[in-house]
N, C-alpha and C positions, 0 to 999 in steps of 0.2 A: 562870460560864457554860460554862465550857468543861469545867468538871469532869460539868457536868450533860451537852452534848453526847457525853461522853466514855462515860457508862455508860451513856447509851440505844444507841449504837454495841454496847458489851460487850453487852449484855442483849438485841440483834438479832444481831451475827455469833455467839455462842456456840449457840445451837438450831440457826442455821442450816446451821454447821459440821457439826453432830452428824446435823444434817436430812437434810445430802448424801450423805454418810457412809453413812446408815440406810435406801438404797432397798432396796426387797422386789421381785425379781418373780414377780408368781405369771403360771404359762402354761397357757393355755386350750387345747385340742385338740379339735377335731370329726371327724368322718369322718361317708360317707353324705352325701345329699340331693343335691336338681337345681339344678345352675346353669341359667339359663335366661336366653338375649337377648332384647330388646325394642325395638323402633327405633320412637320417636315423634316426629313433628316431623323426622323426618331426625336423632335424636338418639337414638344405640343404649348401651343401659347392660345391665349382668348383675344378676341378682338370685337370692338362694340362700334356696332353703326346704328343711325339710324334713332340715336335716342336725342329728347328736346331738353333744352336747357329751360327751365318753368318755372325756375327763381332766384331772384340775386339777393340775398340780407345782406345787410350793413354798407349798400353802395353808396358811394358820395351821392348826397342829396335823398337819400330812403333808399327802402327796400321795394323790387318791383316782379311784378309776374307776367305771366303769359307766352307765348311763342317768342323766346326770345332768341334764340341761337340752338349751337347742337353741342354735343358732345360724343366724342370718340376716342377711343385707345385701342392699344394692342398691350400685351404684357409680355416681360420675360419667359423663360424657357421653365417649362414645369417638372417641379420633384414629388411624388406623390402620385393622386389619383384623382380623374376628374369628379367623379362619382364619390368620395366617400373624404376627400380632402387633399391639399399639400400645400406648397410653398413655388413662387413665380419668383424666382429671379432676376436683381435688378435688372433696369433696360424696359425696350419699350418703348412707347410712346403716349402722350395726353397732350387733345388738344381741343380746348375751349372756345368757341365760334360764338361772335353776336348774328342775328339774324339779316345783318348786313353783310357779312364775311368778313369783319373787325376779328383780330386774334386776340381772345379776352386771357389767353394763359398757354402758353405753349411749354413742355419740358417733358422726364419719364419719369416714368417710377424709382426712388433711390435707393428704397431697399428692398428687401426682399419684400412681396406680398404674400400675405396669405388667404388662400381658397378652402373653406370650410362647408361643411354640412351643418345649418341650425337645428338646435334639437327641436323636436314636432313634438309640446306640453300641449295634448288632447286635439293633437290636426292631425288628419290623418293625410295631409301637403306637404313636400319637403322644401325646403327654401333655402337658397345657399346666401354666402357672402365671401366680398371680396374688398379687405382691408389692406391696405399699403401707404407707405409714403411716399411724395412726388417734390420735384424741385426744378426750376423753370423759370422763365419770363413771364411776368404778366404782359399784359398791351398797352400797360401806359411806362415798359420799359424798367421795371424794379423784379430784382433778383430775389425771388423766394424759394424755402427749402425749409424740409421738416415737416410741411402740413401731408394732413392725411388725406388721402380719397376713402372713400366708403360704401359700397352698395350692396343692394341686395336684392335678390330674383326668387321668384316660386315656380317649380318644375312640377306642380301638381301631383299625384301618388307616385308617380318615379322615381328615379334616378336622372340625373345629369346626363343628358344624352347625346350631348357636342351643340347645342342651340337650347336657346329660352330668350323667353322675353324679360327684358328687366322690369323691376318694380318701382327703384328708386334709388339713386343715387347723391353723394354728398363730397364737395371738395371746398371745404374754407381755407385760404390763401391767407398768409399774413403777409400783411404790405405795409409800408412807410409810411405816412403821414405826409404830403406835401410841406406841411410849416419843418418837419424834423427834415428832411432833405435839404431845405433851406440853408437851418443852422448847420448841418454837417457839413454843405458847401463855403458858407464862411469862415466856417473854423478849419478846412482847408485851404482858403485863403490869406487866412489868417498864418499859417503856416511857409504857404510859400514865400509871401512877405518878408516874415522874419529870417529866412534863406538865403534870399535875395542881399537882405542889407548885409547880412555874414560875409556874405561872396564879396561883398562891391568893398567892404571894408580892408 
């Protein structure tokens, strides 16, 4: 019995090892499109249309540019203030489009986001940002979670006034490795097997 407990163990930590070992991230970037405020129920959230996805690093086979798809979200429900800062509550939504209409990452935001004012060292332009983590499907089907979204907009001498154009946006995904999904599949093979011959015994 113990020999048998022994290499279903081996046959799960060895893929997994190699699993952890073998993350990829590939990083999404947008630029362009309108954030835009909405307050319903007394419950204010942002929502982005209209912005280009205009670069992939780290994609199998290189990194590539140009019009390649879009990107959009909505956020959680806001604590704070549009204008001067707060915090977006998990929820939501984020979704990653090639310019095929392929879903390159679908999921929400996990935790809480935060909406901040950057300080203006000698601009006299105010420029926000909006930091959070998200967690989702890619489109080739791997369960990611923990990566950050990241952008950031210039409202020129303003305040925040329910719309702006974005400047620039950043979402790197951690994904699997096809070879480390492999061994994890073996070594749950590996597993059932040794199950299999317990039972028939």
């Amino acid at each position: 019995m113990k020999k048998i407990v022994l290499l279903a163990a081996l046959a799960l930590a060895l893929p997994g090892a190699v699993f952890a070992s073998s993350i990829n991230s590939i990083d999404y970037s947008n630029s362009g499109g309108t954030l835009t405020a909405s307050t319903v129920s007394g419950l204010t959230t942002l929502t982005l249309s209209g912005s280009e996805l205009s670069e992939i690093r780290n994609f199998p086979g290189g990194s590539v540019t140009g019009d390649l798809g879009s990107v959009t979200f909505t956020t959680g429900a806001l604590t704070g203030s549009l204008q001067t800062g707060g915090t977006f509550a998990a929820g939501g939504s984020i979704l990653i489009t090639a310019s095929n209409g392929a879903v390159l990452f679908k999921g929400t935001f996990s935790g809480p986001t935060t909406w901040g004012l950057l300080p203006g060292i000698g601009n006299p332009t105010n420029s926000y940002f909006l930091v959070g983590t998200v967690s989702g499907w890619t489109g080739a089907g791997y369960w990611t979670s923990g990566t950050t979204f990241d952008m950031t907009l210039n409202v020129g001498e303003g305040l925040f006034d329910g719309s702006a154009t974005v400047g620039s946006g950043d979402t790197p995904l951690m994904v699997p490795e096809p070879g480390s999904l492999g061994l994890l599949g073996t070594g749950l093979i590996g597993v059932a097997g040794v199950v299999r011959r317990k039972l028939k015994a």
